[in-house]
Backbone as CSV, one residue per row, in Angstrom:
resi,resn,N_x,N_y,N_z,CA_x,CA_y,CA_z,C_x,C_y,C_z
1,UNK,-56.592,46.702,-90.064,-57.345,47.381,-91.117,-58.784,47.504,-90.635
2,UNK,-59.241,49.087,-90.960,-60.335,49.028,-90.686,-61.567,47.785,-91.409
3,UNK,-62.427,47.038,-90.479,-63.115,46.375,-91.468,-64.189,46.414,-92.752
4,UNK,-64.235,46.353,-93.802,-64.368,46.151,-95.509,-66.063,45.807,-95.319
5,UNK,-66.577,46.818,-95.882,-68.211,46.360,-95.745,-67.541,45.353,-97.160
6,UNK,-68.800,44.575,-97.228,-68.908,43.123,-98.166,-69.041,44.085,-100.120
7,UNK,-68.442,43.935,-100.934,-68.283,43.648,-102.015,-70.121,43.376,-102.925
8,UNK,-70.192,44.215,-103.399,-71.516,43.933,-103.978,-71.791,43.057,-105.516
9,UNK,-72.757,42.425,-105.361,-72.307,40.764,-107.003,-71.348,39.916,-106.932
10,UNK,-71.501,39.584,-108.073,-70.328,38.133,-108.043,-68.918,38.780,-108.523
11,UNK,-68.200,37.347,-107.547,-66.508,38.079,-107.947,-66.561,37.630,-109.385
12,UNK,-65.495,39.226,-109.904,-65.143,39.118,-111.374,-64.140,37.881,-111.615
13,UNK,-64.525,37.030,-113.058,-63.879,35.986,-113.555,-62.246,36.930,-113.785
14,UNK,-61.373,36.041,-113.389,-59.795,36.153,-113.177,-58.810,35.026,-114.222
15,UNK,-57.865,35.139,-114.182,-56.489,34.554,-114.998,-56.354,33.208,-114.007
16,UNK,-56.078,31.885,-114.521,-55.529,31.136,-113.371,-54.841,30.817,-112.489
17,UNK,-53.672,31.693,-113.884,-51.848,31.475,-113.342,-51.722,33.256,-113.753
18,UNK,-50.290,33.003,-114.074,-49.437,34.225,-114.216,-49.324,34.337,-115.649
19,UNK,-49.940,35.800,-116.419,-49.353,36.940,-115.575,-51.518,36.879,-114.946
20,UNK,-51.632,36.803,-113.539,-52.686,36.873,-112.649,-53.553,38.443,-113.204
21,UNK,-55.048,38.212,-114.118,-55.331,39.401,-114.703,-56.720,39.674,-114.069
22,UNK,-57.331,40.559,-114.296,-59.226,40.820,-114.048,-59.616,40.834,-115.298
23,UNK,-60.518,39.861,-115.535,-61.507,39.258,-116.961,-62.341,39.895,-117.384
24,UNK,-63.415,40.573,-116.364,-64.607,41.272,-116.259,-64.728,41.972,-115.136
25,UNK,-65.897,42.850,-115.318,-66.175,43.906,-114.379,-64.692,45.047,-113.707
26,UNK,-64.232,45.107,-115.215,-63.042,46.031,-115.258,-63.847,47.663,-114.905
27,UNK,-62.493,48.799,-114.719,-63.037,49.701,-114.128,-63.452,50.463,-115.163
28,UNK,-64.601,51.093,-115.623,-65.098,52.345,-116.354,-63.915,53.544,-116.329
29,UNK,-63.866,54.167,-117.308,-62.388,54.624,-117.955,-62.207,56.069,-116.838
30,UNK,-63.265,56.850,-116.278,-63.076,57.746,-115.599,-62.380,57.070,-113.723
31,UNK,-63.196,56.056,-113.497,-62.999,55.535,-112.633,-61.966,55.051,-112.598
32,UNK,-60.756,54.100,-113.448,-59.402,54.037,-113.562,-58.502,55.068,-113.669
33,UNK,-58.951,56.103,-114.645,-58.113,57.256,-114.306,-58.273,57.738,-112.822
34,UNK,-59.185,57.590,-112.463,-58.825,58.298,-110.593,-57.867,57.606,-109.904
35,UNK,-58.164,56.297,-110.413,-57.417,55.594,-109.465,-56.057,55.631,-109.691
36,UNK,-55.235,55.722,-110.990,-54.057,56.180,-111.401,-54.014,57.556,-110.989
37,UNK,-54.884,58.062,-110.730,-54.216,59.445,-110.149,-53.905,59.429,-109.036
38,UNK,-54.712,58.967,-107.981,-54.427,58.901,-106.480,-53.825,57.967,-105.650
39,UNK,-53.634,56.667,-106.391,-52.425,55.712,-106.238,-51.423,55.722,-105.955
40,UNK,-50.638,57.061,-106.641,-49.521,56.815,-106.213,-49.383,58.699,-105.328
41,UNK,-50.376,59.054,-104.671,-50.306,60.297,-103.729,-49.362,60.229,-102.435
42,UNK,-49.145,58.680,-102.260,-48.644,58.547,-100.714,-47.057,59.102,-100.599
43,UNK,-46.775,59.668,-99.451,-45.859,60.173,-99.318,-44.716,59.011,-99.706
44,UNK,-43.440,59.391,-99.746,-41.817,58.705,-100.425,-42.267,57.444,-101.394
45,UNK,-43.252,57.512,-102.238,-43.520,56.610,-102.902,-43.446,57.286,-104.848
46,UNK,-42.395,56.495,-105.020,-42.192,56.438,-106.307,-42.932,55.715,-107.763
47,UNK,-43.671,55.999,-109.065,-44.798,55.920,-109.434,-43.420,55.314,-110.651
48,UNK,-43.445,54.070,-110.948,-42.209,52.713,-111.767,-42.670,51.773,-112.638
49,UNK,-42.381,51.123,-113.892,-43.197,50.589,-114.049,-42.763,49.678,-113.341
50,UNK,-43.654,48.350,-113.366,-43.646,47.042,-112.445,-42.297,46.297,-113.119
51,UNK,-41.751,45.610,-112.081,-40.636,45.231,-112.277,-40.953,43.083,-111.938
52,UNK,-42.631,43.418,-111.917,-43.093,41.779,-111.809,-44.360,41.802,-112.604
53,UNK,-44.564,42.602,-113.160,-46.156,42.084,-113.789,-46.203,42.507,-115.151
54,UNK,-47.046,42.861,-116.006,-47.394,42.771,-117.705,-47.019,43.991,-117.667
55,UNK,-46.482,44.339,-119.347,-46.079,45.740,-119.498,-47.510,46.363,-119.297
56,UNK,-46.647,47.829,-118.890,-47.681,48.577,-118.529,-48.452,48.895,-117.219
57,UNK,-48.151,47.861,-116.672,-48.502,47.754,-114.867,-47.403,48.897,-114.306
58,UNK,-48.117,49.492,-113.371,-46.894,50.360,-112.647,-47.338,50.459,-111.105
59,UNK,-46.032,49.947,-110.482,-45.421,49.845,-109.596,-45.632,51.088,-108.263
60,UNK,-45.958,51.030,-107.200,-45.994,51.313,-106.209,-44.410,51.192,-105.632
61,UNK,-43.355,51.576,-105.849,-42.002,51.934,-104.928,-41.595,52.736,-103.762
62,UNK,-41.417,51.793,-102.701,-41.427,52.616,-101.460,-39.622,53.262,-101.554
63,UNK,-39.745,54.684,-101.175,-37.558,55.161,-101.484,-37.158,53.994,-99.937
64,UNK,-35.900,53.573,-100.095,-35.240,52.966,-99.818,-35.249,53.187,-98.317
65,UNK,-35.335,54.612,-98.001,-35.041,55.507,-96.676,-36.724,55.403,-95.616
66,UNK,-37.455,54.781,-96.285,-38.371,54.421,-95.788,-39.001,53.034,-95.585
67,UNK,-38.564,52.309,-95.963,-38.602,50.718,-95.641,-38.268,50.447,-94.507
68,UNK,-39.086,49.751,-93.730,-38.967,49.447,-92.532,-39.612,47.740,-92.531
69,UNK,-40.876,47.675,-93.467,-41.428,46.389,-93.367,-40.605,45.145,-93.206
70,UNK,-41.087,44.173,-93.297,-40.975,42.561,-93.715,-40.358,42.376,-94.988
71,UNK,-40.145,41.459,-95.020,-39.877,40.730,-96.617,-41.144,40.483,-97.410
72,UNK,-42.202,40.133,-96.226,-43.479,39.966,-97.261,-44.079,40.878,-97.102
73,UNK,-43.970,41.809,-96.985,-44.249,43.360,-97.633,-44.084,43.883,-99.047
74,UNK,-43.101,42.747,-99.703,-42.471,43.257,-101.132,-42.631,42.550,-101.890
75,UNK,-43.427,42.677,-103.151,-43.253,41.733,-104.442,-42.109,41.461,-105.154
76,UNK,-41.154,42.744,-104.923,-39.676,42.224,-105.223,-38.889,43.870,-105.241
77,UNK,-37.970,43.750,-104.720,-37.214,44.953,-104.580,-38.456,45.982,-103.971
78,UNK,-38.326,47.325,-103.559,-39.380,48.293,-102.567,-40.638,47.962,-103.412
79,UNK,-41.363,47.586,-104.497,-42.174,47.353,-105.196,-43.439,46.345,-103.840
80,UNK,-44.278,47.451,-103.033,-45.078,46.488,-102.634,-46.988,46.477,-102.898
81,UNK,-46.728,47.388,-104.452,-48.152,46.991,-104.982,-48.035,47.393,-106.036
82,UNK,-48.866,47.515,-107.487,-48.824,47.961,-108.706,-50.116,47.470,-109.287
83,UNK,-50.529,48.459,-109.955,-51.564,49.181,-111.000,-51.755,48.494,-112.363
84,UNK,-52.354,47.151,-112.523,-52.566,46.824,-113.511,-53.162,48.085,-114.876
85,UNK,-52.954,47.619,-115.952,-53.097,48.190,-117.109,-54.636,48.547,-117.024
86,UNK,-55.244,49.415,-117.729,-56.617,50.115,-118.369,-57.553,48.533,-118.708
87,UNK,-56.888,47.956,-119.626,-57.956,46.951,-119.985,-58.360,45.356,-118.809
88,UNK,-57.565,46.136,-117.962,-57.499,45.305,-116.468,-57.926,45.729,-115.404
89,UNK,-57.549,46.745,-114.947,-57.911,47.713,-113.759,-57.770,47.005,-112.514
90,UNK,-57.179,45.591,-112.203,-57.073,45.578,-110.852,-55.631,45.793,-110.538
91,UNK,-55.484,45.529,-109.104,-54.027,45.691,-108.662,-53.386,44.264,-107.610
92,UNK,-51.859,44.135,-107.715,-51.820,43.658,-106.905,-51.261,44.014,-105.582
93,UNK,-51.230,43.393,-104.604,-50.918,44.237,-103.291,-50.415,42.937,-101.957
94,UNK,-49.357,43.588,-101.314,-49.018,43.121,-100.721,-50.033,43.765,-98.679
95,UNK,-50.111,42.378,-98.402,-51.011,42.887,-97.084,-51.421,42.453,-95.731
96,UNK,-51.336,42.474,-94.696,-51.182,41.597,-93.572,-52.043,40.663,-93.692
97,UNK,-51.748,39.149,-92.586,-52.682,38.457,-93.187,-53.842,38.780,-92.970
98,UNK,-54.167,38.980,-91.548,-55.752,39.800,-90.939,-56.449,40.360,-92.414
99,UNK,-55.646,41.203,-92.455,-55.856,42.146,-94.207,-56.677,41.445,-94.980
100,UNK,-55.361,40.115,-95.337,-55.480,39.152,-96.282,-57.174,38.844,-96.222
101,UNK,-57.353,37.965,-94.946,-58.408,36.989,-94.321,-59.654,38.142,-95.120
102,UNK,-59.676,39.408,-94.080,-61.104,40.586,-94.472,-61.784,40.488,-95.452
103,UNK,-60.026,40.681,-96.566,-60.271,41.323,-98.474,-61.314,39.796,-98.844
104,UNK,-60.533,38.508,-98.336,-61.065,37.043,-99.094,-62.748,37.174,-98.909
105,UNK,-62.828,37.125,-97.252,-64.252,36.882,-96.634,-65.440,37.922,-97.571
106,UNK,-64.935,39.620,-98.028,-65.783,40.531,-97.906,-65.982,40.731,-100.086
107,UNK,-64.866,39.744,-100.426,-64.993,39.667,-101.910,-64.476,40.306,-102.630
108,UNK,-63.501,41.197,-102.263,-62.881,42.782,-102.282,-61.514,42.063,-103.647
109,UNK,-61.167,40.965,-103.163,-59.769,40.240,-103.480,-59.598,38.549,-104.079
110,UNK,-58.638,38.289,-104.225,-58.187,37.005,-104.202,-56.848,36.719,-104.157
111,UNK,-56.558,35.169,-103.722,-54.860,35.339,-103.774,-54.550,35.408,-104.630
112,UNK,-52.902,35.381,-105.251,-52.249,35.275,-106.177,-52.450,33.514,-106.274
113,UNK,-52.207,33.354,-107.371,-52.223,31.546,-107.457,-50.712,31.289,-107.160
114,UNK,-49.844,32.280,-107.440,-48.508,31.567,-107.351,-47.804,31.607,-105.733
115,UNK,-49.312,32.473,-104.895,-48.991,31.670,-103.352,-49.310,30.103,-103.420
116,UNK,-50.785,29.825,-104.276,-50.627,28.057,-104.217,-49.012,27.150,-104.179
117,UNK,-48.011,27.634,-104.668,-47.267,27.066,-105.589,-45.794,27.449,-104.545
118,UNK,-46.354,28.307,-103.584,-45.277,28.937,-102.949,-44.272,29.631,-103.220
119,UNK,-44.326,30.082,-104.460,-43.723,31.076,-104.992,-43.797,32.690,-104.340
120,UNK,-44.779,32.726,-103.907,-45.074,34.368,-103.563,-45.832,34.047,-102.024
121,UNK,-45.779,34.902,-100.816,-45.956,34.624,-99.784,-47.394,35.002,-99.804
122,UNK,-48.157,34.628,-98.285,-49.589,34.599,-98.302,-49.930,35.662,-98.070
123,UNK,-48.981,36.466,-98.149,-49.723,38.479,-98.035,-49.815,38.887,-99.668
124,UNK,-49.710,38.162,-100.150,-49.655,38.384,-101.976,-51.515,38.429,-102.728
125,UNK,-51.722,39.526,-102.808,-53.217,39.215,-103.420,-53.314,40.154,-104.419
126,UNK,-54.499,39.651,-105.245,-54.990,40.484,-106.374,-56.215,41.339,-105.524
127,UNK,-56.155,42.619,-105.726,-57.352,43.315,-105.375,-58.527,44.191,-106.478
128,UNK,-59.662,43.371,-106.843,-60.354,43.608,-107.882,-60.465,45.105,-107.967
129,UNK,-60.505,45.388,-109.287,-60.225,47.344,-109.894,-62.413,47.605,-109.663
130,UNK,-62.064,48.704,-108.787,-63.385,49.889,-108.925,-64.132,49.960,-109.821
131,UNK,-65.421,49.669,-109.341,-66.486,49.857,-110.324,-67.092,50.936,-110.379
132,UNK,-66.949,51.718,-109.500,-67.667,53.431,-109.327,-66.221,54.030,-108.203
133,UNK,-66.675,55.041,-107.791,-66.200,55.911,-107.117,-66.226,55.390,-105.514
134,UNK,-67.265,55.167,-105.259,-67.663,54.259,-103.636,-66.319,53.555,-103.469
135,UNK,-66.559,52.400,-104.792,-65.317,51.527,-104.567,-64.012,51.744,-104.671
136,UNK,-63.591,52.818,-105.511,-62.684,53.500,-105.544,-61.828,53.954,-103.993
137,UNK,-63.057,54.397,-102.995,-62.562,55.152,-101.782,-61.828,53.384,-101.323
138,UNK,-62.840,52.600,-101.425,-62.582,51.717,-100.546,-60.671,50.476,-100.881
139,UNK,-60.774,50.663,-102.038,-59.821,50.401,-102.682,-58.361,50.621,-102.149
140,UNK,-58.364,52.127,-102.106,-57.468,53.247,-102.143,-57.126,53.169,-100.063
141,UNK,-58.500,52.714,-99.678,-57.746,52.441,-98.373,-57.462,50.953,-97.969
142,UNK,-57.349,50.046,-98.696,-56.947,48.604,-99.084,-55.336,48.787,-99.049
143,UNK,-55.348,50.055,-100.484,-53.885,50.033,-100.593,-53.048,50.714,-99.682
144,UNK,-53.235,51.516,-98.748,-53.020,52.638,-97.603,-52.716,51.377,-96.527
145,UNK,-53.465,50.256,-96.498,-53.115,49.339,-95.214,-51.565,48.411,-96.556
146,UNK,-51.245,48.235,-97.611,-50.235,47.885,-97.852,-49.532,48.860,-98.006
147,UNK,-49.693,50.272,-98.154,-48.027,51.118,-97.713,-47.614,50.748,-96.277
148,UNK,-49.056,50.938,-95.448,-48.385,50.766,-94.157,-47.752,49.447,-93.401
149,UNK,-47.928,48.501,-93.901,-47.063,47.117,-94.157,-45.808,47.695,-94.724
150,UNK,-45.916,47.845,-95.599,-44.335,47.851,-96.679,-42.893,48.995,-95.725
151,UNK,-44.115,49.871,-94.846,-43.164,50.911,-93.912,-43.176,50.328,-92.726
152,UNK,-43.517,49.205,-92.181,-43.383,48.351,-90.729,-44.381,49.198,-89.840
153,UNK,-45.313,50.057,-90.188,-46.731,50.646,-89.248,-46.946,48.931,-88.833
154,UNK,-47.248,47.912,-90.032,-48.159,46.774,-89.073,-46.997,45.562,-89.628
155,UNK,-47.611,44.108,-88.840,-47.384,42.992,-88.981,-47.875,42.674,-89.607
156,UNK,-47.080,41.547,-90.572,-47.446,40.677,-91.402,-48.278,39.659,-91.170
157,UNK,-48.051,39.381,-89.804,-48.886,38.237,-89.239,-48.462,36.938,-89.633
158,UNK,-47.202,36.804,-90.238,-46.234,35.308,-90.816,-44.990,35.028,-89.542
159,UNK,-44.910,34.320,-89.444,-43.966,33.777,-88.533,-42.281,34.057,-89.053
């Protein structure tokens, strides 16, 4: 992944456990609608609701005929990211670890807690929802490095 200039302010307060939410510094209502619009642009990708997170989350589905990734490419079945709700605006996303390491260092992200717990593998992260348009671009190519995981373009970087 190309590298993530640094995240501007403090990371937004988050959920502890599951269902894993964004507290504050949610996205301004024009700025979420973009991002539901262009989310799900990527080619053989099907727009579902989430089949792991709060109603209303929708799902990133890669068609079947295009899976090539890992296992930890997937939050569960082709599902390897999804679109938290309006009064949330972040997403979660599956992502190499390199990925992983960038999003933590540059503030962009956080893990899922239920990697603490080993429930969900260490490519499992929350990626905080757009505060303008800037962040929006940067977002949108966050999620572009987890299609290309979920289609085997990269390594997971897990053994």
């Amino acid at each position: 992944m190309e590298e993530l200039p640094l995240r501007s302010g403090a990371k937004p307060k988050t959920s502890p456990g599951a269902p894993h939410q964004q507290l504050d510094q949610n996205p301004p209502e024009a700025v979420y609608a973009r991002l539901k619009e262009r989310a799900f642009d990527f080619p053989h990708v099907d727009r579902r609701p989430s089949i792991i997170s709060v109603p209303g989350a929708e799902a990133l589905w890669l068609h079947d005929d295009q899976v090539c990734g890992c296992k930890e490419a997937f939050m569960r079945g082709n599902e390897f990211a999804h679109v938290h709700p309006p009064y949330d605006g972040s997403m979660h996303a599956m992502l190499p670890l390199e990925a992983v390491r960038d999003l933590l260092k540059k503030g962009w992200g956080e893990m899922h807690p239920l990697v603490r717990t080993g429930a969900l593998p260490q490519t499992s992260v929350m990626v905080f929802g757009p505060r303008d348009e800037e962040e929006l671009e940067i977002i949108l190519h966050i999620l572009s490095v987890s299609y290309d995981l979920a289609r085997g373009k990269l390594d997971s970087g897990l053994p």
